[in-house]
N, C-alpha and C positions, 0 to 999 in steps of 0.2 A: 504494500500500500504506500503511496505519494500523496504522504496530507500539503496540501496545497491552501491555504487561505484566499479566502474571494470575497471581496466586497461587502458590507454590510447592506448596499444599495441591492444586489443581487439573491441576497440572502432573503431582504423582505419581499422581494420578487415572489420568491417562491414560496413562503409563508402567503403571501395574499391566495396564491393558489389552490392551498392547500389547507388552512385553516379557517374554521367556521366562522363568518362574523368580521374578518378581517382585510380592510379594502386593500391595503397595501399603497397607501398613498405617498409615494417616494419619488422624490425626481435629482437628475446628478449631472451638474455640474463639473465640467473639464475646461481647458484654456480654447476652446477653440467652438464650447457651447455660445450660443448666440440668444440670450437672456430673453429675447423680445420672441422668439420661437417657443424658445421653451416654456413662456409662460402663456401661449399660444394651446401649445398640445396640452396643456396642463392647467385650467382656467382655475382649478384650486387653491395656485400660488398666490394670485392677489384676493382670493377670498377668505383668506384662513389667516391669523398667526402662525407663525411659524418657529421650526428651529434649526439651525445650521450648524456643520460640525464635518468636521474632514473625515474622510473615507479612503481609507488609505494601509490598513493594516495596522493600526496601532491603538494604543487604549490609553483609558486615565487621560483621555480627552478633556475634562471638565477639571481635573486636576490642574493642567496646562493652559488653562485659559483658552481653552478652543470649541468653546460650542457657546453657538447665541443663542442665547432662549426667547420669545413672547415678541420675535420681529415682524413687522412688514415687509412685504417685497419689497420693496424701497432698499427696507432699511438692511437685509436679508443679499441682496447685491451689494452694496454698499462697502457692508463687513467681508465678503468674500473676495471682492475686487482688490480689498486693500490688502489680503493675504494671499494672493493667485501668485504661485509661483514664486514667494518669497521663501528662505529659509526658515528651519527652525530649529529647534535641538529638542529632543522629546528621548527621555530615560537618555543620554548619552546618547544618541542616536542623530545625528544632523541630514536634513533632507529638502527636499522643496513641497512645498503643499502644491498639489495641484487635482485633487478632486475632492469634492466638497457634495453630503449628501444636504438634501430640506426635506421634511417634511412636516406636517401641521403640529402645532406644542396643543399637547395633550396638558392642562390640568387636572391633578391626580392627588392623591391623600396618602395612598399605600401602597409600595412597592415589594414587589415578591419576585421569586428566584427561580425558573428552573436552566439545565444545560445536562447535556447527554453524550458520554464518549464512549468509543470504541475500547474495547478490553481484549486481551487473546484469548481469555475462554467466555465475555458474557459483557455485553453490554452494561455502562451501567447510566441510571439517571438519577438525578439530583433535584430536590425540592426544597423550597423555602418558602414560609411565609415571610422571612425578611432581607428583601432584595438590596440593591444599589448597591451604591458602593463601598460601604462597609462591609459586604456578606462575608467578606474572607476573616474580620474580625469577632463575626457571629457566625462562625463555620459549625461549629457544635450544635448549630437548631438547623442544619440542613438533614431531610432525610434522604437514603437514600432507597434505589431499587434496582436490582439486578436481573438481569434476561440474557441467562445463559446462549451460548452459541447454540446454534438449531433448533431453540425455542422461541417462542409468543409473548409479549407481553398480556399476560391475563390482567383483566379488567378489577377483577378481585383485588391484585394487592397492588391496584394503583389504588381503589377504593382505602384499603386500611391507611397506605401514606398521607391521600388526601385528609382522611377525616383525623387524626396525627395533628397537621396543621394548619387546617382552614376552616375559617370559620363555614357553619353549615349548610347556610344561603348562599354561598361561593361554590363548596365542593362538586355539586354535580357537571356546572360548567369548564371545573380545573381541569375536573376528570376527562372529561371528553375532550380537552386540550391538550392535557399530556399523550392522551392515546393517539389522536390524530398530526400529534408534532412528531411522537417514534414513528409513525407509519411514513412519515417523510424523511425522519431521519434515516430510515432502514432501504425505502425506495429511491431518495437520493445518493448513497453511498456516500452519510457524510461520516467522517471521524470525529470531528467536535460541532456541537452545535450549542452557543449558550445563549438566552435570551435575560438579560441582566439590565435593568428590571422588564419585568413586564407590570400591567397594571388594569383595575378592572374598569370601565368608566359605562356607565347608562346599557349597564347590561352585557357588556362585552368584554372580550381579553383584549388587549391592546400590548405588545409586542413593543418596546422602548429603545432598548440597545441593544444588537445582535453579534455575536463573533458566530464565524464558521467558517470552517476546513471540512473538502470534499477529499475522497481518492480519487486522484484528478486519472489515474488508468479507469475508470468506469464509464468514463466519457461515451464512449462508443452504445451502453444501453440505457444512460441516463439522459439524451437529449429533450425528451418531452415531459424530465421533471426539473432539469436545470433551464431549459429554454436559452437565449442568447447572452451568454455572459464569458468572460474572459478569465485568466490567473494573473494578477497583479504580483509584479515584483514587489520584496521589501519595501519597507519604508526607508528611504537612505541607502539605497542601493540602485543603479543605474545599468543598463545594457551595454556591457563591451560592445563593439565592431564586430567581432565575432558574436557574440550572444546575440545579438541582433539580428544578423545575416542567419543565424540558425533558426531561432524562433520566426521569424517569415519564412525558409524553408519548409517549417513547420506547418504554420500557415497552409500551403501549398498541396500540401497533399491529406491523404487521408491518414495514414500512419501519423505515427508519435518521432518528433525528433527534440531534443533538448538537449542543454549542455550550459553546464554556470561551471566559472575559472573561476577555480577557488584560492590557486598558489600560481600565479604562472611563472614560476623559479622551482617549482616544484619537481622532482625529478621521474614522478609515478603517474602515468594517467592512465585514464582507462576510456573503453570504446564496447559497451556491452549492449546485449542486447534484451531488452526487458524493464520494466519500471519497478517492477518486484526483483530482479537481478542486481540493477546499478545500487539498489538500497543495499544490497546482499554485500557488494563487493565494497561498498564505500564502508560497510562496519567492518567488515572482516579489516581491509589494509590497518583500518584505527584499531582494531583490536590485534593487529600485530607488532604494533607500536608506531605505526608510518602515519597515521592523520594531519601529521604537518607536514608531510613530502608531498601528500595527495594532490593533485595537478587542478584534476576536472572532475566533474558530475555530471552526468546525464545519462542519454539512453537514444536508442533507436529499434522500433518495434512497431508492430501491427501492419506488417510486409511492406518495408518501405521497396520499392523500385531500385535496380542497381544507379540510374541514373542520382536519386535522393541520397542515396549510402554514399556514391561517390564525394559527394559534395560538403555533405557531414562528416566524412573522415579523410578527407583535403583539409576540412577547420582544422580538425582536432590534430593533424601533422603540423600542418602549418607553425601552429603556434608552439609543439613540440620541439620543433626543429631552429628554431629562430636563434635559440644561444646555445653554448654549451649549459652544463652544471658549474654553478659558480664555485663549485665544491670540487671538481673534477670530476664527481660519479658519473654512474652508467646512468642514462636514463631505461623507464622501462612501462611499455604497452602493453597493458593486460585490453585482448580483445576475448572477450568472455560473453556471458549467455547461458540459460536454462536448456533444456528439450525441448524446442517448441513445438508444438502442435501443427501451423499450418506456414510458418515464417519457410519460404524458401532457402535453405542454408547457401547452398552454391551461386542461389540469385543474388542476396546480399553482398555475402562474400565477393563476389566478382566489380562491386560496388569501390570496396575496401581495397581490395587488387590492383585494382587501376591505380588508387589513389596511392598504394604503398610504391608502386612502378614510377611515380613521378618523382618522388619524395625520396628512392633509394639511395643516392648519393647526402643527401644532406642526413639521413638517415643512420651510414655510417658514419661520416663526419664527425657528427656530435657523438655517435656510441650506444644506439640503441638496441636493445634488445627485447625481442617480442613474443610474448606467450599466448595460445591460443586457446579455447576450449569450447567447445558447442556440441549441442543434438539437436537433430529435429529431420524434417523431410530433406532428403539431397546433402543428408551433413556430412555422408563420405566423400560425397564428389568435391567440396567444398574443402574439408580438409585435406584432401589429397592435393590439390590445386596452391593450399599455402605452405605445403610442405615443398611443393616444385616450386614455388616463388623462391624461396628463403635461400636453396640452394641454386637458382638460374640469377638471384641478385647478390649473394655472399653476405647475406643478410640473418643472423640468427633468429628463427624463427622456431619453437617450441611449439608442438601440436600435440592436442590431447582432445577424446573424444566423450561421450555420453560417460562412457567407463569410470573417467575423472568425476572426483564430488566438483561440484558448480564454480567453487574456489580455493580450490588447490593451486590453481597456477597462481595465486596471487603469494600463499608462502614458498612455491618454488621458486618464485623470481623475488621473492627478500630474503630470502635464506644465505643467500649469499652477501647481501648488503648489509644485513645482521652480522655477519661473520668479521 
């Protein structure tokens, strides 16, 4: 799983969809939104108070002096105008604000707490009657509730948490909120979903401040519950020339292409394929002691074209190859990957081939050495083909098949740098 964070704008998207009672009245603001439009599609905005607050991945908003409460449109442009695109430093973090959500200011008396995360054996969710932003210092009146993997949340013991802590002209409506927000959580594939506060007002649940992370691999069967929404970088984090070039790659086709430089001095990188794989391989190297050598992060999967492959492993050389180690070491390419199911091994691979045929002189140059491992349909042909590279280039190339566990080649190429 690739917990990925997305927009609080996107989030309530999909809460108005799916939650009873909930209009989802959200609009968002970028440098390049044109005010008089948007308040066009959206005739809410000069009818409502309102409140503004960047959206952006980050929290303790209100901490930081960054959310207007009880504005008019007027005065709601005003305040965004004058922070579009300026810096700011949020927990040690410096960035530029550049999207800003509004929607209507709810006046409210009581805030309450729920939020729901993934477990390796069971789901769990979280309940409060005492929300905002205290709740982590009143953490002891949160209940909670578990739903083991393969199982249902039963309606029953949402019933005993509720009646636990709401009062009892609340409870029947919580109840059928919490049930219907897991059935989103569980149909969206999200990993974290927290709604911090929410609040009751003229009969309704009303949804206040939302955080959430999707498994951004589920893309492919969740389209008609995420609808049109994007994965936003960090806050205070910007797109290399490569990152950039990649993710429009990305873009481009139907497959998964990614890649964030995390050292580029670093002397390990990797070229895997799978988004459950590159998770696999990025802890194993940390858990062999190397997470400060580690280069890159990413993935390529859900049968990219050899023409895509070539292009994504042109990046990831390219940059490989640009200096030596300032250290004098070897550098070292783990191109790794699961068994896949229906990924063309030899189609790929022949992607990769190209790309190492271009790059084989700078390749030796610097001193690299490269280790390989895969299964899946055509994975002989495909390993056979880089084991005649390695020797047609004078290039050390290490092939290992299905046989190998998933990342083995990653401590047979430290094992020596350990030494």
């Amino acid at each position: 799983m690739a917990k990925r964070g997305i927009r609080e704008y996107d989030a309530k998207k999909m809460l108005s969809r799916s939650l009873t009672g909930y209009e989802g009245m959200v609009a968002l603001m970028d440098p390049q939104t044109d005010p008089a439009e948007l308040a066009k599609r959206k005739p809410w905005l000069k009818q409502k108070r309102l409140v503004v607050k960047p959206d952006q991945l980050f929290g303790k908003r209100g901490k930081h002096g960054l959310i207007a409460v009880d504005k008019s449109w007027d005065e709601a442009i005003a305040w965004i105008t004058e922070r579009m695109n300026k810096e700011v430093e949020v927990s040690s973090i410096k960035g530029e604000l550049t999207h800003f959500l509004i929607e209507p200011f709810v006046p409210h008396e009581k805030e309450y707490y729920v939020a729901m995360r993934v477990g390796p054996e069971s789901d769990t969710i979280y309940l409060s009657k005492s929300g905002g932003v205290n709740v982590e210092e009143l953490w002891d009146e949160v209940g909670t509730i578990e739903v083991p993997v393969g199982e249902y949340l039963e309606g029953a013991t949402v019933d005993k948490e509720v009646e636990r802590h709401f009062e009892e002209k609340d409870r029947k409506m919580i109840r059928e909120f919490v049930m219907e927000l897991y059935e989103l959580f569980v149909n969206g594939h999200f990993s974290y979903l927290e709604i911090n506060p929410f609040t009751i007002v003229e009969g309704k649940i009303l949804p206040l401040d939302t955080v959430a992370k999707l498994d951004d691999t589920a893309e492919f069967e969740c389209g008609d519950v995420w609808g049109d929404l994007e994965f936003p970088i960090p806050f205070g984090r910007s797109f290399s020339p490569e990152e950039a070039f990649v993710n429009e790659l990305d873009s481009k086709t139907g497959a998964s292409l990614k890649l964030s430089v995390l050292n580029p001095t670093g002397n390990i990188w990797t070229m895997v394929a799978g988004g459950g794989a590159s998770v696999i391989y990025a802890d194993t190297i940390t858990d062999l002691g190397f997470g400060k050598d580690l280069a890159n992060y990413g993935e390529y999967s859900g049968n990219p074209n050899a023409e895509a492959t070539y292009h994504y492993a042109k990046t990831i050389l390219d940059l490989m190859t640009r200096e030596k180690d300032p250290n004098g070491r070897k550098k070292y390419l783990l191109i790794g990957g699961g068994i896949a199911n229906f990924t063309d091994v030899a189609k790929t691979f022949a992607g990769i081939i190209r790309a190492l045929k271009e790059y084989a002189e700078k390749i030796k140059d610097i001193g690299v050495e490269i280790y390989v491992r895969r299964g899946g349909p055509n994975y002989k042909v495909g390993l056979q083909r880089m084991r005649n590279l390695g020797e047609n280039l004078g290039v050390p190339i290490h092939v290992y098949g299905p046989e190998t566990h998933i990342t083995k080649i990653a401590s047979y190429a430290l094992s020596e740098q350990r030494s």
